[in-house]
PDB file of N, CA, C and O in Angstrom:
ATOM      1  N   UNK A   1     110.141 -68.800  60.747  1.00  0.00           N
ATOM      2  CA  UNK A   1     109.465 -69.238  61.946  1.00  0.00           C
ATOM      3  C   UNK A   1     109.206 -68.029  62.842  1.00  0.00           C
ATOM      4  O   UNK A   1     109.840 -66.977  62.758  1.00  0.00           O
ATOM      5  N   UNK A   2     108.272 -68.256  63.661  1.00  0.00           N
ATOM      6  CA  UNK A   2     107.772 -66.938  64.512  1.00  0.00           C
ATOM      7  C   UNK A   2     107.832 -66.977  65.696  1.00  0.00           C
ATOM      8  O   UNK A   2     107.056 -67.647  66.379  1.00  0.00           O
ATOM      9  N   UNK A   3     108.900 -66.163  66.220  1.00  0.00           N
ATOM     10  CA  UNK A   3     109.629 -66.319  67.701  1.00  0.00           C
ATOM     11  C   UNK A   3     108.883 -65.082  68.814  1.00  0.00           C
ATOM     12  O   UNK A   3     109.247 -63.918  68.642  1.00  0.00           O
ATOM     13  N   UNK A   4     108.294 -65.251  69.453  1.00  0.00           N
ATOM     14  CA  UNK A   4     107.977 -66.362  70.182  1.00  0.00           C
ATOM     15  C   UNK A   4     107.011 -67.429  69.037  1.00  0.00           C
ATOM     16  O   UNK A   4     106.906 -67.185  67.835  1.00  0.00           O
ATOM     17  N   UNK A   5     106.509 -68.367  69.589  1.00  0.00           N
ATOM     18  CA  UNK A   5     105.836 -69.333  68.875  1.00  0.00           C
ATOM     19  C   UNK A   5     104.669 -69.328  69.570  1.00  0.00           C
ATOM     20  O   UNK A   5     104.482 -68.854  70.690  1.00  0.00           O
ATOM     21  N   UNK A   6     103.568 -70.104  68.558  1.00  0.00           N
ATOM     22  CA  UNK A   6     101.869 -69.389  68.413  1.00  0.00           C
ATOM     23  C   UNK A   6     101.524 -70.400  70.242  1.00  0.00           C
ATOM     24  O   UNK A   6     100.595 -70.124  71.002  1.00  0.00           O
ATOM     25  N   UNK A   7     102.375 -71.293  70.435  1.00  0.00           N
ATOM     26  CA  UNK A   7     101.920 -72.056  71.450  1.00  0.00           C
ATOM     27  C   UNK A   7     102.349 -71.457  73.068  1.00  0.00           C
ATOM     28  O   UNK A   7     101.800 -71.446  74.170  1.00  0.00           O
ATOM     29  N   UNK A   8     103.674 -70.976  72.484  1.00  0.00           N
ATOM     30  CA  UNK A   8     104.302 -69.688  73.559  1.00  0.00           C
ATOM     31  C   UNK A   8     103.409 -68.580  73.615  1.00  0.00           C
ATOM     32  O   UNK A   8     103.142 -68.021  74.679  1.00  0.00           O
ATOM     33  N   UNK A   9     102.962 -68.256  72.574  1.00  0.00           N
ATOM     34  CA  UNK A   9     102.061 -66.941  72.392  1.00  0.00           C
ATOM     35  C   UNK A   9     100.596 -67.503  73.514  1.00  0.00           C
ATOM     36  O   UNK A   9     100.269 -66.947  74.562  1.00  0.00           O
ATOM     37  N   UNK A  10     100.023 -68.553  72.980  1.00  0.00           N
ATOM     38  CA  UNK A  10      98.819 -69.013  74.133  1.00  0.00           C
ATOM     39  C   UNK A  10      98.889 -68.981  75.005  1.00  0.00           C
ATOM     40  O   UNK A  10      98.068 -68.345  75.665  1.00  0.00           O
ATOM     41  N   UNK A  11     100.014 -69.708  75.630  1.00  0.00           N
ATOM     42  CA  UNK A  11      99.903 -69.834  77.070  1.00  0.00           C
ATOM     43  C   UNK A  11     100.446 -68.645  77.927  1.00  0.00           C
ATOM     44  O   UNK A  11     100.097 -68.535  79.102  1.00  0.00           O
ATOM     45  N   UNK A  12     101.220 -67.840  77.394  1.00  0.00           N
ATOM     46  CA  UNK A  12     101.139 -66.143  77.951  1.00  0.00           C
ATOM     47  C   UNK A  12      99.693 -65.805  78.226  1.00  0.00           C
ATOM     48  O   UNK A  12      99.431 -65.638  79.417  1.00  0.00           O
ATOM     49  N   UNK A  13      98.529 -65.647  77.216  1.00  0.00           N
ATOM     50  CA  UNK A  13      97.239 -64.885  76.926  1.00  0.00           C
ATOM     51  C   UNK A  13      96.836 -66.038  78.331  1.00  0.00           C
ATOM     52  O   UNK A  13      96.526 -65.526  79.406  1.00  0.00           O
ATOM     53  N   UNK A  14      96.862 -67.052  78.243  1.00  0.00           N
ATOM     54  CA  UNK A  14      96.052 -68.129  79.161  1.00  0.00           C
ATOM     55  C   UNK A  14      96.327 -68.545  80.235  1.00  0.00           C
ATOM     56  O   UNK A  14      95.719 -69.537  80.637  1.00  0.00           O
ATOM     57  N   UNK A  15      97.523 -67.812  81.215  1.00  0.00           N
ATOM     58  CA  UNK A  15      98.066 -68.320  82.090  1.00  0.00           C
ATOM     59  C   UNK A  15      97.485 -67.104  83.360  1.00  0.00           C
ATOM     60  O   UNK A  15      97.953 -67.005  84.495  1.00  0.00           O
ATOM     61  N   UNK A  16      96.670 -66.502  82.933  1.00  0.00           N
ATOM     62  CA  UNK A  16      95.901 -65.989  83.744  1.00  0.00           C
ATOM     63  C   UNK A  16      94.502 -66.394  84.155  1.00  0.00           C
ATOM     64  O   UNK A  16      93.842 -65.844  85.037  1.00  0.00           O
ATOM     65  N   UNK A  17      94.097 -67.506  83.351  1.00  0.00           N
ATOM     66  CA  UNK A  17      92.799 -68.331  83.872  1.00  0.00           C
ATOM     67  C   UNK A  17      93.316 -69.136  84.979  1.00  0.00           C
ATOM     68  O   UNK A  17      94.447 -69.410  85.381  1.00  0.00           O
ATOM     69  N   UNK A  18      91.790 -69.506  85.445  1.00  0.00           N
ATOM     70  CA  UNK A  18      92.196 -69.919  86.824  1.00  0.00           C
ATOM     71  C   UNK A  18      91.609 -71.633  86.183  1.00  0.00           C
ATOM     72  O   UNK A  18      90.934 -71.875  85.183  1.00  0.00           O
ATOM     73  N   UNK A  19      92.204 -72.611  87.246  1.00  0.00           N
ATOM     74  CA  UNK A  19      91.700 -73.558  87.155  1.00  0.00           C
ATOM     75  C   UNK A  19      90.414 -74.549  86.912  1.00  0.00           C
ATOM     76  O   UNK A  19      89.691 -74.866  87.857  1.00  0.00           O
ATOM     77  N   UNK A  20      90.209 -74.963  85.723  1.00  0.00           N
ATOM     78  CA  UNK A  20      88.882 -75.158  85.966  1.00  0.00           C
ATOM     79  C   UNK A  20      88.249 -74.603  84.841  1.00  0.00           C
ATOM     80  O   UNK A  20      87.547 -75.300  84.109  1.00  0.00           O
ATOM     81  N   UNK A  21      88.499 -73.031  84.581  1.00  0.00           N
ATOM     82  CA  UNK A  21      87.965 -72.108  83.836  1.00  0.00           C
ATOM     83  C   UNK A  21      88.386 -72.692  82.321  1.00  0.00           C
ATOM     84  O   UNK A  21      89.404 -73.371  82.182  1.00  0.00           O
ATOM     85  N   UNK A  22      87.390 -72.318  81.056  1.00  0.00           N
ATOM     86  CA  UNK A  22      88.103 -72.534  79.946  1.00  0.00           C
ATOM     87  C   UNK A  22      89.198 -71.612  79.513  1.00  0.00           C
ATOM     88  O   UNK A  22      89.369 -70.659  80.273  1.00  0.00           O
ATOM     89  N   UNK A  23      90.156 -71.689  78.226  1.00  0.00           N
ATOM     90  CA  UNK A  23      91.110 -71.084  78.360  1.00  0.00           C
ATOM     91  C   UNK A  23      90.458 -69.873  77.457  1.00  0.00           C
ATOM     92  O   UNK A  23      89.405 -70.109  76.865  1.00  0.00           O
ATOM     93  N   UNK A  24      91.210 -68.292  77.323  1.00  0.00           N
ATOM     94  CA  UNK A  24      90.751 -67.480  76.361  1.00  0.00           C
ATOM     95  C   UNK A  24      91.049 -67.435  75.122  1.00  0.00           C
ATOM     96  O   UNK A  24      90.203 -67.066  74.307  1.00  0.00           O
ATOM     97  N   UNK A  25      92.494 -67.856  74.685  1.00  0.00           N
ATOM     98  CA  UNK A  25      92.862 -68.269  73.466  1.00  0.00           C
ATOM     99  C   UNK A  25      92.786 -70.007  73.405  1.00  0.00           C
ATOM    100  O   UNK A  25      93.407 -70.619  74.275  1.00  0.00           O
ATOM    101  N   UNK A  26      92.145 -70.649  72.538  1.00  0.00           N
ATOM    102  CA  UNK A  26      92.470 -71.950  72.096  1.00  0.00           C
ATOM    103  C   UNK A  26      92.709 -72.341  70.515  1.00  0.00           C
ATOM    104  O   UNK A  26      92.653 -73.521  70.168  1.00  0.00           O
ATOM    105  N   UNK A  27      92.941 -71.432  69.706  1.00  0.00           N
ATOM    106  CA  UNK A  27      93.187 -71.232  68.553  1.00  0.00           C
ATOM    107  C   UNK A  27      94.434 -70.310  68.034  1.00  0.00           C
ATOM    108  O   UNK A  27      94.928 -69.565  68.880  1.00  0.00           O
ATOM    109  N   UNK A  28      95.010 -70.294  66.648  1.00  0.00           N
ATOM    110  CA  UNK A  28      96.269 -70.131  66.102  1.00  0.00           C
ATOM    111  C   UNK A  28      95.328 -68.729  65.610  1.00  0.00           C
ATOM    112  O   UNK A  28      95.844 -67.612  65.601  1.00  0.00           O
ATOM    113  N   UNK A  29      94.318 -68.893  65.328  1.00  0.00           N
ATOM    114  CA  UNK A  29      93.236 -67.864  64.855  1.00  0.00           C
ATOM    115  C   UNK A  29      93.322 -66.442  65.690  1.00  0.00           C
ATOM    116  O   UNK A  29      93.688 -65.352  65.251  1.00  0.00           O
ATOM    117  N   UNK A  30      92.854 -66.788  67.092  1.00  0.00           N
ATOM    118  CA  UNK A  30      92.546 -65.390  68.271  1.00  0.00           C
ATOM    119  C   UNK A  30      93.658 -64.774  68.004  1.00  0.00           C
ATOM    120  O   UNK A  30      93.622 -63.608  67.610  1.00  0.00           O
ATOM    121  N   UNK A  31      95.209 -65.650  68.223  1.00  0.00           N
ATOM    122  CA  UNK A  31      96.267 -64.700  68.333  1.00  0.00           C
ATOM    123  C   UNK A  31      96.565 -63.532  66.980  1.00  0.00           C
ATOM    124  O   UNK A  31      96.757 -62.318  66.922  1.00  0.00           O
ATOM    125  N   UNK A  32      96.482 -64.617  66.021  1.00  0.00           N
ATOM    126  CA  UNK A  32      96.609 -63.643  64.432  1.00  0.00           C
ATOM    127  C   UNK A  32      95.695 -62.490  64.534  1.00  0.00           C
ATOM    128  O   UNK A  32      96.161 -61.390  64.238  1.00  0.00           O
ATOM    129  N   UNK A  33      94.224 -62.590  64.982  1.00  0.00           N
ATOM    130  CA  UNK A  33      93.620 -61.532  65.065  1.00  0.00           C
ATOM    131  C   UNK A  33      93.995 -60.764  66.069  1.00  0.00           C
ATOM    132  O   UNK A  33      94.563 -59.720  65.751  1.00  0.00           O
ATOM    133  N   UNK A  34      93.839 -60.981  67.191  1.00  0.00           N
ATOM    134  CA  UNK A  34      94.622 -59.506  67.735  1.00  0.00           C
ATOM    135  C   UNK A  34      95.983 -59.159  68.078  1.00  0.00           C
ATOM    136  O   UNK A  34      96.226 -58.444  69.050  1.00  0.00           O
ATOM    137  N   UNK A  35      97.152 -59.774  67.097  1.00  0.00           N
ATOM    138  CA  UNK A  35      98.250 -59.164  66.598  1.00  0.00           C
ATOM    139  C   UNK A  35      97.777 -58.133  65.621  1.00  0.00           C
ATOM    140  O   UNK A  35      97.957 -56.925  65.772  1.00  0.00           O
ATOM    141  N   UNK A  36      97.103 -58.740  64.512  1.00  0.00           N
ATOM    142  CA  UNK A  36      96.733 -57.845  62.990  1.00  0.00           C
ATOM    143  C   UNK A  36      96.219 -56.274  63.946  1.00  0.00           C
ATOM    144  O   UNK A  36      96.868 -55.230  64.002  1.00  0.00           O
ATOM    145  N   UNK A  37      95.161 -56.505  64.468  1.00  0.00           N
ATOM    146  CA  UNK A  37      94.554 -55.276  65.022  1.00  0.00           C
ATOM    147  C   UNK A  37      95.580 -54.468  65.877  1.00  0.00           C
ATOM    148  O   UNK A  37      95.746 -53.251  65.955  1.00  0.00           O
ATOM    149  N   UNK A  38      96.133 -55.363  66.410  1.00  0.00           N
ATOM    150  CA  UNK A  38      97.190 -54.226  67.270  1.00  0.00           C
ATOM    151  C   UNK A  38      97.954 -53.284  66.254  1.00  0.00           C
ATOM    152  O   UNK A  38      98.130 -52.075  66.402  1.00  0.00           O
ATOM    153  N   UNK A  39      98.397 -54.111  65.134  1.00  0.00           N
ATOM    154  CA  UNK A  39      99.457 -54.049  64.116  1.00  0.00           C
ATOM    155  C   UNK A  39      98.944 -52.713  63.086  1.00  0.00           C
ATOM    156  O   UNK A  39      99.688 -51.920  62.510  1.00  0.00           O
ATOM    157  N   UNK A  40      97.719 -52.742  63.067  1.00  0.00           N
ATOM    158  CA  UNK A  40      96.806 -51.801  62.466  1.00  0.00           C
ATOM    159  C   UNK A  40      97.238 -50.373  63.200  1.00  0.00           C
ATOM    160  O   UNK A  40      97.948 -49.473  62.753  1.00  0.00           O
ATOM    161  N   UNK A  41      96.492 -50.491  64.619  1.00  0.00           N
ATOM    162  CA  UNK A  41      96.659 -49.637  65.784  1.00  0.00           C
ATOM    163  C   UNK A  41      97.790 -48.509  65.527  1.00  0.00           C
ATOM    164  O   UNK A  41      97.574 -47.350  65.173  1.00  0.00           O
ATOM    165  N   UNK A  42      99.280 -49.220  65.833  1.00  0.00           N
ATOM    166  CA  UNK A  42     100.343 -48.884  65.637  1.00  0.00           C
ATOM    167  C   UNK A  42     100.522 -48.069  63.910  1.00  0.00           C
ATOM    168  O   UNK A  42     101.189 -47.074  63.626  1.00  0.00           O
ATOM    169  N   UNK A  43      99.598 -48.990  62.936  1.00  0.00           N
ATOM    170  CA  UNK A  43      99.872 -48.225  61.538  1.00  0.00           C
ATOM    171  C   UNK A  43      99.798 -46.665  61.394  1.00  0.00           C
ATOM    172  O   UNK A  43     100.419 -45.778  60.807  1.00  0.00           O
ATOM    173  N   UNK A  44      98.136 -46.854  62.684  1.00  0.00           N
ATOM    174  CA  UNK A  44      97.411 -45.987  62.439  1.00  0.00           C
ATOM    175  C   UNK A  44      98.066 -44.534  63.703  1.00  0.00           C
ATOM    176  O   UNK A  44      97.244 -43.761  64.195  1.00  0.00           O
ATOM    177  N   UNK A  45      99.388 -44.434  63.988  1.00  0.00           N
ATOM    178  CA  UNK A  45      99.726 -43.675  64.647  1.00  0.00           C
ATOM    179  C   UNK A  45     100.121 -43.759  66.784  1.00  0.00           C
ATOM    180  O   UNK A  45     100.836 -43.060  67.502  1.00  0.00           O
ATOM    181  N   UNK A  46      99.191 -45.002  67.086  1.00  0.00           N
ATOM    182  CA  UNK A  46      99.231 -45.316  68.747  1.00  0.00           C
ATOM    183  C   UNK A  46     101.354 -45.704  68.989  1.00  0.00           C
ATOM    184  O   UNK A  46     102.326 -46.007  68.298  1.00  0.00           O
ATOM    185  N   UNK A  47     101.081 -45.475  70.104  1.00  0.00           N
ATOM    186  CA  UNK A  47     102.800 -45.120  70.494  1.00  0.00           C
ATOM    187  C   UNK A  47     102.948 -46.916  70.905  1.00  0.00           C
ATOM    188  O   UNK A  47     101.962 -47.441  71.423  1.00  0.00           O
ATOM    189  N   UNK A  48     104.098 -47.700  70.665  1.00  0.00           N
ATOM    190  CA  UNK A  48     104.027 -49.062  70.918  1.00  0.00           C
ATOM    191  C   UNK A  48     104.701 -48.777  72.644  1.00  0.00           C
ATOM    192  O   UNK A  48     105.420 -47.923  73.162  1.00  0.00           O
ATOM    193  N   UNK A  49     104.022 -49.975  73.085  1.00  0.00           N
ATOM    194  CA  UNK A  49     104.264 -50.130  74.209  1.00  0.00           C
ATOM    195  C   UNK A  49     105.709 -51.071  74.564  1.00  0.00           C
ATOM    196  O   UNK A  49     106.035 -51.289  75.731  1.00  0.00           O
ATOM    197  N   UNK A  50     106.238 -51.411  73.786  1.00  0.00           N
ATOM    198  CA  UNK A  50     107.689 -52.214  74.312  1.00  0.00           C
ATOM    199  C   UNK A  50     108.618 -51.744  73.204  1.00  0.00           C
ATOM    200  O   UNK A  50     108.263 -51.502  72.050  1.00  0.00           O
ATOM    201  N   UNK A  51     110.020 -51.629  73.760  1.00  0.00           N
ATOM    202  CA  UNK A  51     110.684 -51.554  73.069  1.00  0.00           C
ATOM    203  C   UNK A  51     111.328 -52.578  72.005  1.00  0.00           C
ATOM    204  O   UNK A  51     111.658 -53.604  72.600  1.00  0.00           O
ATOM    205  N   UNK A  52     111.580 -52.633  70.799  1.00  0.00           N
ATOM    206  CA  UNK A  52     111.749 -53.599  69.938  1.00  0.00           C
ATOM    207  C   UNK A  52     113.096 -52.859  69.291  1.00  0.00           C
ATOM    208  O   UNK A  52     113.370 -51.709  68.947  1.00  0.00           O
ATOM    209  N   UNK A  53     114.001 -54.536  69.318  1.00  0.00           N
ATOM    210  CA  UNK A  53     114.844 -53.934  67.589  1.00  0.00           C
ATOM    211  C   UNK A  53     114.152 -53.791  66.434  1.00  0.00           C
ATOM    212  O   UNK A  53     114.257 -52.815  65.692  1.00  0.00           O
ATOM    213  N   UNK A  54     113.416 -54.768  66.244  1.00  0.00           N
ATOM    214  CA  UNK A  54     112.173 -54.380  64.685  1.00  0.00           C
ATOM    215  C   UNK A  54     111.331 -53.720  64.708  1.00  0.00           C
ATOM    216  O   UNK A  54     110.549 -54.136  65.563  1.00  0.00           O
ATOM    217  N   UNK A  55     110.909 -52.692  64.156  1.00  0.00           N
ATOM    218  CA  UNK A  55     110.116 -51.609  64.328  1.00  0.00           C
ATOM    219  C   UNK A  55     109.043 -52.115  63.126  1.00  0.00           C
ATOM    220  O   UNK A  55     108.437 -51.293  62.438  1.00  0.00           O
ATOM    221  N   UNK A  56     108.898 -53.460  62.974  1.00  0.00           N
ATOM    222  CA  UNK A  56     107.275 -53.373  61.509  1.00  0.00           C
ATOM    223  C   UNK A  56     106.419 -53.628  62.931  1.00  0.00           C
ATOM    224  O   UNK A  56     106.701 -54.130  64.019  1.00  0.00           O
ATOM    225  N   UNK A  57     105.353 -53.080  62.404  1.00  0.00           N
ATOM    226  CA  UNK A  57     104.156 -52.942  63.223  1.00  0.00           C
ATOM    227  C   UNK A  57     103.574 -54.335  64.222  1.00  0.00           C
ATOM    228  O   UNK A  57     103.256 -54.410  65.408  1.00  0.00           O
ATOM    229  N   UNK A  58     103.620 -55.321  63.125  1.00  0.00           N
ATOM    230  CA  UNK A  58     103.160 -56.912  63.362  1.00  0.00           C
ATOM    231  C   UNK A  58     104.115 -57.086  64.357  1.00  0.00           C
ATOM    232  O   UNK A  58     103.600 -56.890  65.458  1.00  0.00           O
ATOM    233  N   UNK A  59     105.414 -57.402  64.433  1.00  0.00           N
ATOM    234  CA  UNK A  59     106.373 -57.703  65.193  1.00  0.00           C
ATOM    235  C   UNK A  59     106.389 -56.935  66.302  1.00  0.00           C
ATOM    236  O   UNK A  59     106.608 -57.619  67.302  1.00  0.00           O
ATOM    237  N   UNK A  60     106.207 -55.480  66.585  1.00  0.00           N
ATOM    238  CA  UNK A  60     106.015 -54.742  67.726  1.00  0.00           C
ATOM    239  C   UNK A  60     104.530 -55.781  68.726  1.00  0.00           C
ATOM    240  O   UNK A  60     104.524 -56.280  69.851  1.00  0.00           O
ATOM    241  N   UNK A  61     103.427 -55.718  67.580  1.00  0.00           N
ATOM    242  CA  UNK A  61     102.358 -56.558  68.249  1.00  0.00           C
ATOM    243  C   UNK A  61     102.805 -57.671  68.936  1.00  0.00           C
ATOM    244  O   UNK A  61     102.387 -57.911  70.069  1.00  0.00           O
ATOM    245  N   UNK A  62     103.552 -58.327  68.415  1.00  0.00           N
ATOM    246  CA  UNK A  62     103.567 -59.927  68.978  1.00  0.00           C
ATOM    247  C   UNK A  62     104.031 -59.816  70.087  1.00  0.00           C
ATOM    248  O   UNK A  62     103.587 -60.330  71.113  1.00  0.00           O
ATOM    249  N   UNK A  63     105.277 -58.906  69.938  1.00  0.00           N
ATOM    250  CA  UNK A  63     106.186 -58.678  70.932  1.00  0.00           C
ATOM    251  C   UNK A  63     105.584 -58.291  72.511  1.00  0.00           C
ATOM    252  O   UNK A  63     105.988 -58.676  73.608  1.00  0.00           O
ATOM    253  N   UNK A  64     104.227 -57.187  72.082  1.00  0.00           N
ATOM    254  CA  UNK A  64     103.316 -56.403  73.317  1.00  0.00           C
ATOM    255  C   UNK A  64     102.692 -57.650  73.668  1.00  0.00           C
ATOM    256  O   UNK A  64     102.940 -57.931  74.841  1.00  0.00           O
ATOM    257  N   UNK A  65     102.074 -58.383  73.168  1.00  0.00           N
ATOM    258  CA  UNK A  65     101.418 -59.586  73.573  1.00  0.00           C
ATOM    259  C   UNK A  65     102.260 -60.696  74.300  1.00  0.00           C
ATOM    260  O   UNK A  65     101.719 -61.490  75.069  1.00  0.00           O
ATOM    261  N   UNK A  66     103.533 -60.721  74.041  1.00  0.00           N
ATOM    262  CA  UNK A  66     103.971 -61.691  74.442  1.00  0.00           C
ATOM    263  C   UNK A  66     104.664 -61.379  75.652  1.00  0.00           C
ATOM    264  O   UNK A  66     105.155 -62.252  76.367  1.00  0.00           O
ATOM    265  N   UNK A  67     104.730 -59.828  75.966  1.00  0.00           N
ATOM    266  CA  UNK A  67     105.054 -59.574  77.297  1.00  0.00           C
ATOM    267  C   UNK A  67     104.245 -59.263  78.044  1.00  0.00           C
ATOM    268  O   UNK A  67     104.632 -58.899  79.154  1.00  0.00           O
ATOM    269  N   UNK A  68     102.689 -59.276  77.728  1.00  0.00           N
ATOM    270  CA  UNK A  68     101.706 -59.297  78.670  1.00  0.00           C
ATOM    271  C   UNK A  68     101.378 -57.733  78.671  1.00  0.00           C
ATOM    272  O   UNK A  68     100.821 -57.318  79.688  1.00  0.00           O
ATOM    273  N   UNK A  69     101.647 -56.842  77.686  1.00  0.00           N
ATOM    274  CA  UNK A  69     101.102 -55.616  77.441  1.00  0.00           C
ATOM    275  C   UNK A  69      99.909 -55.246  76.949  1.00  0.00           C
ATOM    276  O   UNK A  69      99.216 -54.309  77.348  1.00  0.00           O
ATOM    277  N   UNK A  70      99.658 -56.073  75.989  1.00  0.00           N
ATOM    278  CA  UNK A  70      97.966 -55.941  75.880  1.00  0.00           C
ATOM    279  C   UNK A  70      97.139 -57.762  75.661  1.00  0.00           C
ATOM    280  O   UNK A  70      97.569 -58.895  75.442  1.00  0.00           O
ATOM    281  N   UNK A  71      95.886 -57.174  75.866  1.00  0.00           N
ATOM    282  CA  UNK A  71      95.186 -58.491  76.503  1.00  0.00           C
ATOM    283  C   UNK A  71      94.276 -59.017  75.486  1.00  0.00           C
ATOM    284  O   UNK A  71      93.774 -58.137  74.786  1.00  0.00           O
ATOM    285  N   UNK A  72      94.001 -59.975  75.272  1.00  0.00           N
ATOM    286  CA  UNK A  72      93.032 -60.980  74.414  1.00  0.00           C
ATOM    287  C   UNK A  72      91.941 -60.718  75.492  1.00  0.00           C
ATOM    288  O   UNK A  72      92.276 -60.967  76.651  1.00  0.00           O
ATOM    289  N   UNK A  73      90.884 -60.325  75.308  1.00  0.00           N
ATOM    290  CA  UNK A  73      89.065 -60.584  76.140  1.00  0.00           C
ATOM    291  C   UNK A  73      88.578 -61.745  75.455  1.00  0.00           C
ATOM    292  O   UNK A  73      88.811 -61.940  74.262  1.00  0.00           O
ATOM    293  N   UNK A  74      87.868 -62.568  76.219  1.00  0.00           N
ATOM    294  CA  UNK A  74      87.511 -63.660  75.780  1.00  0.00           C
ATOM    295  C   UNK A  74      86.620 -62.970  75.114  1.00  0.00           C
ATOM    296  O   UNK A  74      86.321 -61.780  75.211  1.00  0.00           O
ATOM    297  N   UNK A  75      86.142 -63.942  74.307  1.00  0.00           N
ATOM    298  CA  UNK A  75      84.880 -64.004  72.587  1.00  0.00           C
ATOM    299  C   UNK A  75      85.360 -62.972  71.927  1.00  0.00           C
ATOM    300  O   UNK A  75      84.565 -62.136  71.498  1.00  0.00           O
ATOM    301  N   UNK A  76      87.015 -62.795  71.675  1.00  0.00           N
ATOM    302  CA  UNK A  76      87.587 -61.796  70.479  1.00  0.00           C
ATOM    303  C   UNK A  76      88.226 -62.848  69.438  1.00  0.00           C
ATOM    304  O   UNK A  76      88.755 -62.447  68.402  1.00  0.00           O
TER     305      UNK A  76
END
């Protein structure tokens, strides 16, 4: 299972819309994609932005995302 969870993971990315507004993630999809890309990022040498006990790339991603380190743009 994947801690945080994909619904924990949304409403982090979405709790910066304002009322009214649609949300930026509404899919299990957006998040996988820009974990993978972050996850890439990191393959490809970029310094991770949070500290982690697990050092695989994916897990650093989730982790930056889920503390509000890097951002989903809507239509990604």
């Amino acid at each position: 299972m994947l801690h945080p969870s994909y619904s924990d993971l949304m409403k982090v990315v979405n709790s910066e819309v304002e009322q009214g507004e649609s949300p930026i993630v509404n899919s299990r999809y957006s998040i996988v994609m820009a974990t993978s890309r972050r996850a890439r990022q990191l393959i490809g040498g970029d310094e991770a932005m949070v500290e982690s006990k697990d050092k695989k790339p994916l897990s650093v991603a989730v982790e930056e995302l889920n503390q509000g380190k890097i951002k989903i743009l809507g239509g990604e």
